[in-house]
N, C-alpha and C positions, 0 to 999 in steps of 0.2 A: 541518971542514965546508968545501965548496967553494967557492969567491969566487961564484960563481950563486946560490950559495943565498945567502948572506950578503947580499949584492945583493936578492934578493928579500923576505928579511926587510925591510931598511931600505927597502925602497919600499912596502910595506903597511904599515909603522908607519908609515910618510911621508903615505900618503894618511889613514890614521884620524888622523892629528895635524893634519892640514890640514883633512880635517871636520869634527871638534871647532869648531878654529877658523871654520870658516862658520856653522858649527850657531850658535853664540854670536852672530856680528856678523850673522847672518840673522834671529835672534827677535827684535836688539833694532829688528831694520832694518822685520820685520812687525808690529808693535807702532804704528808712525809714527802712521799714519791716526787709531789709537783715542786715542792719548796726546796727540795734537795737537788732541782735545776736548774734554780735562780742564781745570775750571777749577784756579786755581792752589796751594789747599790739596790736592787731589785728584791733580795731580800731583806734588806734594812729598810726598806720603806715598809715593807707588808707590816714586820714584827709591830711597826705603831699602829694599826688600825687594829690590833684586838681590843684596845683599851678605849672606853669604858669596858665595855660590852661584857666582854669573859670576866671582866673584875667584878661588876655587879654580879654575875652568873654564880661565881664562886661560894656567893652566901649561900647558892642550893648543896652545895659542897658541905659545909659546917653543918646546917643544919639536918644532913643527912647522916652527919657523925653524930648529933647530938641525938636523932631519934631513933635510931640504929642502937647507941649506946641504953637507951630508955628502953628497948625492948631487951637488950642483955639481960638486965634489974627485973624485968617483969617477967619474962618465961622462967618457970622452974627448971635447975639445972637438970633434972629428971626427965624431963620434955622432951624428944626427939628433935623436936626445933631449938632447942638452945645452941648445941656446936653449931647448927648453918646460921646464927642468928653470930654466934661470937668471930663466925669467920668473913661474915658481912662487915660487921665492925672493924678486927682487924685490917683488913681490905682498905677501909675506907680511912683508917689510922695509917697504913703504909701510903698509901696515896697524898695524904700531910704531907707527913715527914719528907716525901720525894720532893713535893712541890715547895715546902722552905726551905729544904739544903740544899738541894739542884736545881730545882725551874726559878723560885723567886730571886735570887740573885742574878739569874742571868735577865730575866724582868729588866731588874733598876737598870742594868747593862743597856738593855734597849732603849728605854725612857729616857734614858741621862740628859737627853739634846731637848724633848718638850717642854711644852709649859705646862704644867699640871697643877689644879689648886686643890683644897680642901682635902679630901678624905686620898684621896689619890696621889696625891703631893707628900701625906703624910705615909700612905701605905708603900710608895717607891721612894722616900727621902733615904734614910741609910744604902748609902755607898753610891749615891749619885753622882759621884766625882769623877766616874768613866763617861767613856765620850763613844759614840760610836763610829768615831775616828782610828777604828783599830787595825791592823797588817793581818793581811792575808791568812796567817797563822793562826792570830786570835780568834775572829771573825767568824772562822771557820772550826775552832773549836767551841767556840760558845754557841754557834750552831747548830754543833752536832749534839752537845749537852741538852742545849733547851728542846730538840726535836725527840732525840731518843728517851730522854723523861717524861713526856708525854707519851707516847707509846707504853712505856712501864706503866704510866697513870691509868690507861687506857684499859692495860690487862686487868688492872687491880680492882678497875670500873666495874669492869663486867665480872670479876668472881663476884665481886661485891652482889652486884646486881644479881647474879643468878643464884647467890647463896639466901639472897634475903627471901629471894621469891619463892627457894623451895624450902626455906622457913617457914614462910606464910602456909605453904599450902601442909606443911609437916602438921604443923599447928591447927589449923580448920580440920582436917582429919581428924583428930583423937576425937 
């Protein structure tokens, strides 16, 4: 197969691995308004029904950094597509980083009270030992964290997304 074609494959897996991931940080991001009406038994029940679903979802996530990353390595830093190609990546590197230091901890937070086996047990086990037995104060701050990091994830989605895509097209042009 031709290095063009091969090229082409890995930039349409690139961009469907990279709307996955907005797809994801964009429903939980349109969600805000209504979730930020619920009183506090009301929004403690919703937080458990993401799981499985967004947890499976998330591998579109990685694997959108990994191929995202692969096109870094392949476009010539010469190319006009390589900065929207490196700002896809970054993007989708900040969007990590928000969701292990701010969104996944407050995750285990919500899980704490399930029963979760295998991969899921394993992926929410550290710091299971909150309850979501918490006062008004807490509640309400862990709230506002895991809502408003989403949103940030959301923004990072879409540079992501619209960087790679006028990479792709920077790139088809030459």
């Amino acid at each position: 197969m031709p290095k063009s074609n091969l090229m082409l494959i890995l930039q349409v897996i690139t961009v469907f691995f990279v709307a996955v991931a907005m797809a994801l940080s964009l429903a939980h991001a349109l969600e805000f308004p209504g979730k930020m009406r619920l009183p506090k038994e009301s929004y403690l029940a919703t937080q458990t029904i993401y799981y499985p679903g967004f947890t499976i979802g998330g591998f579109g996530e990685a694997l959108g950094l990994v191929s995202t990353l692969l096109l870094v390595f392949w476009i010539p830093r010469s190319n006009p597509a390589f900065p929207w190609t490196l700002v896809a990546f970054v993007s989708l590197l900040a969007m990590q980083l928000v969701f292990w230091m701010v969104t996944q901890p407050v995750n285990r937070h919500w899980v704490a009270g399930l029963q979760l086996s295998g991969v899921a047990q394993s992926f929410f086990s550290p710091g299971r030992g909150a309850t979501q037995n918490a006062g008004d104060d807490q509640w309400k701050r862990l709230r506002n964290r895991w809502e408003y990091s989403h949103i940030v994830r959301a923004v990072l989605a879409v540079v992501s997304l619209i960087s790679v895509t006028i990479a792709i097209v920077v790139y088809r042009s030459r």
